[in-house]
C-alpha positions in Angstrom: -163.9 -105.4 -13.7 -165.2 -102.4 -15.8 -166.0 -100.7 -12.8 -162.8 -100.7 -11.8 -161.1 -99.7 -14.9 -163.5 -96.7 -14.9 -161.5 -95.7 -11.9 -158.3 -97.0 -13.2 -158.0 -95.6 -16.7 -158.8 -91.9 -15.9 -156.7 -91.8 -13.0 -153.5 -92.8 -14.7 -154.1 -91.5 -18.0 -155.1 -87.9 -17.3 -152.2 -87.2 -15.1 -149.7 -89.0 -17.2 -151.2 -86.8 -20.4 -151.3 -83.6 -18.0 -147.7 -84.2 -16.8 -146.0 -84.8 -19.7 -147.3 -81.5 -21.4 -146.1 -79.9 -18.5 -142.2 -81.0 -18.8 -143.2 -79.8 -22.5 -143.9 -76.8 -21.6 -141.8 -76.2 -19.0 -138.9 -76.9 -21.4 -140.1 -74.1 -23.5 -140.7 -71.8 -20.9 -137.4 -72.1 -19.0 -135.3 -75.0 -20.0 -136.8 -76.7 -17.1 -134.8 -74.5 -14.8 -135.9 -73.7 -11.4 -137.3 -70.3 -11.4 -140.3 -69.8 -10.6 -141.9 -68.0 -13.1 -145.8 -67.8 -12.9 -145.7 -70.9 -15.0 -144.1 -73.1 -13.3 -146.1 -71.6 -10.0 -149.4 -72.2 -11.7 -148.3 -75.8 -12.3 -147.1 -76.7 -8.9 -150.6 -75.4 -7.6 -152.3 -77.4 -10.4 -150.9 -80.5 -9.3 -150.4 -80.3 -5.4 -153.6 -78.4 -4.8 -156.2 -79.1 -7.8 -155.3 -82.2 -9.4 -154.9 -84.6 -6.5 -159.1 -84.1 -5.6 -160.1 -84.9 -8.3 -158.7 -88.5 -8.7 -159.6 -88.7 -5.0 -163.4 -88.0 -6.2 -163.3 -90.7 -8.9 -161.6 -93.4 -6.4 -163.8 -92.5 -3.2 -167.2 -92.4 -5.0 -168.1 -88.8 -4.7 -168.0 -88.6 -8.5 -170.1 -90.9 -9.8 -168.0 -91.0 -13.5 -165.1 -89.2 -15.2 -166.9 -85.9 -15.8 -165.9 -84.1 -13.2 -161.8 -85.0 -14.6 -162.7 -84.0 -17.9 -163.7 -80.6 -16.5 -160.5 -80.6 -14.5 -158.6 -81.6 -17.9 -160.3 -79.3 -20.0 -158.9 -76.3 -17.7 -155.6 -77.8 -17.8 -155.6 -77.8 -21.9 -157.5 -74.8 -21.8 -154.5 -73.0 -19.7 -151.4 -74.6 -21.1 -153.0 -73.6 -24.8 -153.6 -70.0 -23.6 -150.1 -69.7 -22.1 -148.2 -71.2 -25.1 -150.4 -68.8 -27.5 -148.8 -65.8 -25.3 -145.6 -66.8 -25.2 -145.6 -67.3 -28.7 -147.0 -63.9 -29.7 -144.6 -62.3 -27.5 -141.7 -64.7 -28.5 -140.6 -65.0 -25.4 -137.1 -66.9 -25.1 -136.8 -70.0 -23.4 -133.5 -68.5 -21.6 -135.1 -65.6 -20.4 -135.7 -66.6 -16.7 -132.2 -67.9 -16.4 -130.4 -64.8 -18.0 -132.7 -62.3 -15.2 -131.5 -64.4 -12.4 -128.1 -63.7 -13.4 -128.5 -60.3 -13.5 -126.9 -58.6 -10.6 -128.8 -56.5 -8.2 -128.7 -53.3 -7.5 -128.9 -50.9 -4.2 -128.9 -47.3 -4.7 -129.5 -46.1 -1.1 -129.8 -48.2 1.6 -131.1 -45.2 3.5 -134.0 -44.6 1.8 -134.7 -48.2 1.8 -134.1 -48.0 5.5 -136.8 -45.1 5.9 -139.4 -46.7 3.7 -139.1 -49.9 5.5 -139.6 -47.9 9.2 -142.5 -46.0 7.8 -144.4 -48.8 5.9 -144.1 -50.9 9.5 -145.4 -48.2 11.1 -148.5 -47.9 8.9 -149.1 -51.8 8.9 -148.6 -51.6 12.7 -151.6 -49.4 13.2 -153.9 -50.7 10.5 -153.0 -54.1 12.7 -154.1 -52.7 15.7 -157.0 -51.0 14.4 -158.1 -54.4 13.0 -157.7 -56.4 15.8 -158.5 -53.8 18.1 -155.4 -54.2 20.3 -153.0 -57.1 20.2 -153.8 -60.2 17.8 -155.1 -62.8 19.4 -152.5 -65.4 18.2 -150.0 -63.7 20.7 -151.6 -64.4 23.7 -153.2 -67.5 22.2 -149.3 -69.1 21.6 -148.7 -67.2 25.1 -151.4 -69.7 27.1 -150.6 -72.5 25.2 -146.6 -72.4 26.5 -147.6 -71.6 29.6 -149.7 -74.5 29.9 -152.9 -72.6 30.3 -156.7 -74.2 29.5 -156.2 -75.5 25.5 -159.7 -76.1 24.8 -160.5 -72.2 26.1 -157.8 -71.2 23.7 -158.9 -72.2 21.0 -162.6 -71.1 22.0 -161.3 -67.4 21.9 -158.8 -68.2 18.6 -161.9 -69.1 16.5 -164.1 -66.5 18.1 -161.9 -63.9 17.2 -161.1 -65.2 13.6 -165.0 -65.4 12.8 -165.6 -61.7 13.7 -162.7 -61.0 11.8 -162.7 -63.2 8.5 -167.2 -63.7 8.4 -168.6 -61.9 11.0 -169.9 -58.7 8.9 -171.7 -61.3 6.7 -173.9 -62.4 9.3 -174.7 -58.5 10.9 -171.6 -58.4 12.7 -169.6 -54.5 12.1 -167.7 -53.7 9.1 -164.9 -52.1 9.8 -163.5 -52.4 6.6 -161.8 -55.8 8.0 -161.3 -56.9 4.1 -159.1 -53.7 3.2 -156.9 -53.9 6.2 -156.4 -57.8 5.7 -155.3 -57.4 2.2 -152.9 -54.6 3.2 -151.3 -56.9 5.7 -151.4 -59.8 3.7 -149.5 -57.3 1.0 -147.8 -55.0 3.0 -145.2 -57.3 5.4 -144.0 -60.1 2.8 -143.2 -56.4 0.8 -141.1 -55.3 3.6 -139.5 -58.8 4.2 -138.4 -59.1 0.6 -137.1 -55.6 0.8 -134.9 -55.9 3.7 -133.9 -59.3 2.8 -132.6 -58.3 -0.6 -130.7 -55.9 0.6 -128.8 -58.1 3.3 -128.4 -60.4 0.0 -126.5 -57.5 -1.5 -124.4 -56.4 1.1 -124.3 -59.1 4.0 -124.4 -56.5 6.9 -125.7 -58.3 9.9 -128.0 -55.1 11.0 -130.5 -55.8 7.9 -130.4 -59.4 8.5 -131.6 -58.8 12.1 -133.8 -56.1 10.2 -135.3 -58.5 8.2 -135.4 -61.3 11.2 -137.6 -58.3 13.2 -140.2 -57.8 9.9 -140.5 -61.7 9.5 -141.8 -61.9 13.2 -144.2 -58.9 13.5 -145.3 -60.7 9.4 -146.4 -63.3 11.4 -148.3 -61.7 14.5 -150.3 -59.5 12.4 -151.0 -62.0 8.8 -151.5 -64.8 11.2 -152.8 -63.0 14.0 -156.8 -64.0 13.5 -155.4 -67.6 13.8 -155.4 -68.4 9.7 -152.9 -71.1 8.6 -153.0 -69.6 4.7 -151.8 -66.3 4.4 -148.7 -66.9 6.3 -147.9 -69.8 4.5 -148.6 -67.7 1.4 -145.5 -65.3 2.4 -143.2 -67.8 2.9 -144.0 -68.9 -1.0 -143.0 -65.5 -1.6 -140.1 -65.8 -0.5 -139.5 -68.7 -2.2 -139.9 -67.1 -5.3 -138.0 -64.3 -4.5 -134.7 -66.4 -3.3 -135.1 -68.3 -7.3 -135.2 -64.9 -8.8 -131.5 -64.2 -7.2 -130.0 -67.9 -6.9 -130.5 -71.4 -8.5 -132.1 -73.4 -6.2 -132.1 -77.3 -6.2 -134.5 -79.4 -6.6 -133.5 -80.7 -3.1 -133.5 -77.3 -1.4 -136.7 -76.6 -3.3 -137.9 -80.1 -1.3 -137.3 -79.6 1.9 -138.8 -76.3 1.7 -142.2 -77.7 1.0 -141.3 -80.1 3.8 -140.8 -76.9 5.7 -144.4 -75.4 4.7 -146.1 -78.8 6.1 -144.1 -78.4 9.3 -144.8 -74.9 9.5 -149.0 -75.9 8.8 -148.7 -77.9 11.6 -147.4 -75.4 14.2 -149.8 -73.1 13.2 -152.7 -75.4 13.7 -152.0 -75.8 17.2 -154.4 -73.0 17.7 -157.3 -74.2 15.2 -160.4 -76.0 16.1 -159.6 -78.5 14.3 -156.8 -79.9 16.1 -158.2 -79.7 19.5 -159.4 -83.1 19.2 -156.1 -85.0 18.7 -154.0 -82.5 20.9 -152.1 -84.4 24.2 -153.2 -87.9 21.9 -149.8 -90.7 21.6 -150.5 -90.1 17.4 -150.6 -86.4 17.6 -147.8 -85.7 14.9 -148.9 -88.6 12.5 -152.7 -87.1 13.0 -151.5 -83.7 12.3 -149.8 -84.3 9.5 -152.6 -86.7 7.9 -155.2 -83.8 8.0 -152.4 -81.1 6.7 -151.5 -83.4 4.0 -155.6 -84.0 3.2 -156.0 -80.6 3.1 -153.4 -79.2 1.1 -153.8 -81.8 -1.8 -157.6 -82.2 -1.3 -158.9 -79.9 0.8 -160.1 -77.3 -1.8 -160.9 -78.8 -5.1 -162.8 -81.6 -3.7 -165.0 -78.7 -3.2 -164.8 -78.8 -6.6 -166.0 -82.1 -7.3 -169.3 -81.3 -5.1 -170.0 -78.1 -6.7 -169.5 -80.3 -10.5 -171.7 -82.9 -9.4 -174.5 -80.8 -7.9 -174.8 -78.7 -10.9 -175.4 -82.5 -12.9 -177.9 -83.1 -10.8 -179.9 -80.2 -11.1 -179.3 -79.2 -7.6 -177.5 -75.8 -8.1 -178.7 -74.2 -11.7 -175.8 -72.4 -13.4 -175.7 -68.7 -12.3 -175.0 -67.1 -15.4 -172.2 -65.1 -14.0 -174.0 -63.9 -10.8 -170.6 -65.2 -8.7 -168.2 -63.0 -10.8 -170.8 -60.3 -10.4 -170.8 -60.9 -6.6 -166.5 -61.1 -6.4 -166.5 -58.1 -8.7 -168.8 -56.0 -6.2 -167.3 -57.1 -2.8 -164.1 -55.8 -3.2 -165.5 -52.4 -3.0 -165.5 -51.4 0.6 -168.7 -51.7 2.3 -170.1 -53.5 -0.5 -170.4 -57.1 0.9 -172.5 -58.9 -2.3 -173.8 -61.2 0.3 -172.3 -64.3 1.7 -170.3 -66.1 -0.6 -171.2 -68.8 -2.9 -168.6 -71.7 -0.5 -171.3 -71.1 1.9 -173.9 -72.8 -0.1 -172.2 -75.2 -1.3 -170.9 -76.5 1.9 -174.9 -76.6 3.4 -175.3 -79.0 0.6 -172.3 -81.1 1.4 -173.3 -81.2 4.8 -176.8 -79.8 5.9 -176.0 -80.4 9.7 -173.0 -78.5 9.8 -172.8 -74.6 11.5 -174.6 -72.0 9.5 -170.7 -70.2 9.2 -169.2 -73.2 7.9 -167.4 -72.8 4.1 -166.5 -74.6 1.1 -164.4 -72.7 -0.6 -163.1 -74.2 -3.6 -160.1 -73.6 -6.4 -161.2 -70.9 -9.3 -162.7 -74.0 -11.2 -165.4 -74.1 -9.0 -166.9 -70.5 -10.5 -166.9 -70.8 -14.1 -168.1 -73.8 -13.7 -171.5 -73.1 -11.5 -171.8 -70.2 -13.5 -171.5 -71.0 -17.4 -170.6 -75.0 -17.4 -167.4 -76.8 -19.0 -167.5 -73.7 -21.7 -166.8 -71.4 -18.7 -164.4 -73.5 -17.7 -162.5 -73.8 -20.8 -162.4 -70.2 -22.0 -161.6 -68.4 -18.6 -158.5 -70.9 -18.2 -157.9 -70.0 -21.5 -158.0 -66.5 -20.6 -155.8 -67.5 -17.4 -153.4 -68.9 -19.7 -152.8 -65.9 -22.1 -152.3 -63.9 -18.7 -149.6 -65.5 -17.3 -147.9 -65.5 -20.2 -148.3 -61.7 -20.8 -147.3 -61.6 -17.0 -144.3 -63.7 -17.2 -142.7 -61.7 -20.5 -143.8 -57.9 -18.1 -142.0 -59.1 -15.1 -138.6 -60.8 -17.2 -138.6 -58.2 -19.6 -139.2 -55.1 -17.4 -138.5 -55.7 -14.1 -135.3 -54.0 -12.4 -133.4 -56.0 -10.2 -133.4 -53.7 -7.0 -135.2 -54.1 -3.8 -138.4 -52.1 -4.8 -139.2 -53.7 -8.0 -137.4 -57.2 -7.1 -139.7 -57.6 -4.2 -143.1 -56.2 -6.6 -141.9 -59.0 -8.9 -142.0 -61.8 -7.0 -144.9 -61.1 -5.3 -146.6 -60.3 -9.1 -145.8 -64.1 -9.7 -146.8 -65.3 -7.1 -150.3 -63.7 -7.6 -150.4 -64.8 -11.2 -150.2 -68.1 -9.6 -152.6 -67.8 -7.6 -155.3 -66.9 -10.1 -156.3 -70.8 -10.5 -156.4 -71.1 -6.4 -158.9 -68.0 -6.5 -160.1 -65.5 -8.8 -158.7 -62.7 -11.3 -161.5 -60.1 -9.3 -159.8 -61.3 -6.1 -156.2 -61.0 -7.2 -156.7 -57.9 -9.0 -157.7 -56.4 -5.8 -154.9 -57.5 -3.7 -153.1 -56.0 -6.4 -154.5 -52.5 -6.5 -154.0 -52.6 -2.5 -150.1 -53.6 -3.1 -149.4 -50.9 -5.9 -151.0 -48.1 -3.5 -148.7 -49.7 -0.9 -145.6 -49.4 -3.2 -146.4 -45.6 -4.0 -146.6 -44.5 -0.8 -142.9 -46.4 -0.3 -141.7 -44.7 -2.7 -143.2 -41.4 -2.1 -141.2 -42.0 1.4 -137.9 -42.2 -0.5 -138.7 -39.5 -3.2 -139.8 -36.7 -0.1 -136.5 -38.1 1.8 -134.3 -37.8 -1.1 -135.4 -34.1 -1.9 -134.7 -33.2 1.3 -131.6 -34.8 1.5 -130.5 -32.6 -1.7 -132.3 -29.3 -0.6 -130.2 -29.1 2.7 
């Protein structure tokens, strides 16, 4: 009996504390409105991605106590006490995210927004091509599975190509700055999509919602074209974001489009490695959507868990910062800082498994291994006072036209993801968005001298 209410007590009491600070919060922040400020983002990944492991630890035996949810609720305090200490300081009102939705938007020039578009495709088109060396492989890998061609072969040549790609210039393969031209990618099309859908927002001409239709599709071949489920999935958050920054949304609509990222997560794993063992089976849909589900809601911060308990053990010693250190150096080019920590971890979660396989885990996982349950607590702390600083830059000083509209979604949507991941890591994708966005708008400042010089 006390066994079980070891389980029992945690698991219901943490997220019912957790949870109601939340709607707290959340009421403070933005009248519990559906905008989705960095907040609110932070929270949905907190409880859909983080969270939901962690209970799953306690109840399946991989943590042997309640530790590893105390670490899991000290980041949670941590990051609601840091974000409530900014938005005091900066006295933030609690209206502030309705009131900027309201604002109308504004196009200037369509042309120039026209030109930027065609020359930022053009330059994702041949970093693409450069990456991949010729088409991505997800064309002709989606190509031989409608045409009924050999599955298992398919997917063979998917993988192949995503490990030289994603890992391969860990283990000796050649660098060819893969890392850069991802991030571009991964940067560069949801930029362009937001751009051109904005615009057709404003002014409903059926050429930029085709426009927009066209960048969406060539989004998809080159950020999924390695045969990675994530990133894609990542832009179409975007756009969620984007679409409550310029209408209230429901919390129906807001529903069915997580139903639609599932859906979505299951397409794209036709082509993974993963599913080629259920493909052609009776259960294949109920399968698919049991290992999506499992590894949205688990699949990372169980990771966690392992990482938690092996430091308890004695098996990993804490690192003293050595994994910043190594995040911090590999986003330089050429600078690889050595295969990454999820490596090592999953070797001692399974010994047995391929010497390329990862754990990766959510950013809990790295202050943790490296400093302990202090780490944890101060950098979600430090999290916490960011996304508040974030949240009053992008409500505050963000215009409402298609440039900066489309910057500020996507500058919540990282702020979100700084609990998935890692500041180092963000920051980067950052820097590589904001070069991006210059040489936009040094497209539409050349064009518009010209325009007034003839």
């Amino acid at each position: 009996m006390n066994i079980a209410l070891d389980i029992i007590i945690p698991c219901i009491t943490i997220p019912l504390i957790c949870f109601m600070l939340f709607l707290m919060v959340w009421r403070l922040e933005s009248n519990n409105s559906l905008v989705l400020t960095p907040f609110l983002l932070i929270m949905v990944f907190v409880f859909v991605r983080v969270m939901p492991g962690f209970m799953y630890a306690l109840i399946s035996g991989i943590s042997k106590d309640a530790y590893a949810i105390l670490v899991f609720f000290t980041s949670f305090i941590s990051l609601v006490c840091g974000f409530l200490l900014a938005m005091s300081y900066l006295r933030q009102s609690t209206s502030t995210p309705e009131k900027f939705r309201e604002k109308a938007i504004t196009v200037d020039s369509q042309g120039e927004i026209f030109l930027a578009i065609i020359f930022g495709s053009i330059l994702l088109v041949l970093a693409g091509y450069y990456l991949y060396e010729g088409t991505p492989i997800v064309t002709n890998a989606l190509i031989a599975l409608a045409t009924g061609d050999d599955y298992i072969s398919v997917v063979q040549q998917v993988s192949a190509r995503r490990f030289e790609i994603t890992k391969g210039y860990y283990y000796g393969g050649e660098y060819r700055g893969q890392g850069v031209i991802t991030t571009l990618l991964n940067v560069g099309w949801p930029f362009l999509v937001s751009m051109a859908g904005i615009v057709y927002w404003k002014t409903k001409k059926i050429r930029w919602l085709c426009l927009t239709f066209i960048l969406f599709l060539l989004s998809f071949i080159f950020i999924a074209g390695n045969g990675t489920r994530g990133p894609f999935i990542n832009t179409i958050i975007i756009y969620l974001i984007l679409l409550s920054l310029i209408k209230k949304i429901s919390l129906k609509f807001f529903s069915l489009s997580v139903f639609f990222l599932v859906i979505t997560a299951i397409f794209l794993s036709l082509y993974s490695a993963k599913m080629q063992f259920i493909i052609g089976r009776d259960d294949f849909v109920s399968l698919a959507i049991e290992m999506i589900v499992e590894r949205i809601f688990v699949g990372n911060s169980i990771s966690d868990v392992y990482a938690i308990e092996f430091v308890r053990t004695g098996v990993i010693e804490l690192r003293m910062g050595m994994i910043h250190f190594r995040d911090f150096i590999s986003v330089f080019p050429g600078v690889l800082g050595g295969v990454p920590f999820s490596n090592e971890l999953a070797f001692l979660i399974n010994p047995a498994g391929n010497f390329t396989i990862y754990a990766s885990g959510t950013y809990i996982t790295k202050p943790y291994v490296d400093f302990g349950i202090i780490g944890v607590g101060a950098s979600f702390l430090f999290i916490g006072v960011l996304a508040g600083f974030s949240q009053t830059l992008i409500f505050r000083k963000i215009e409402k036209d298609p440039f900066h509209l489309a910057i500020g979604a996507m500058l919540i949507y990282y702020t979100g993801l700084l609990i998935m991941t890692s500041l180092v890591s963000v920051m980067s994708a950052l820097l590589m968005l904001f070069l991006f966005y210059f040489f936009l708008r040094f497209i539409t400042i050349t064009y518009r001298r010209k325009r007034h010089a003839d």
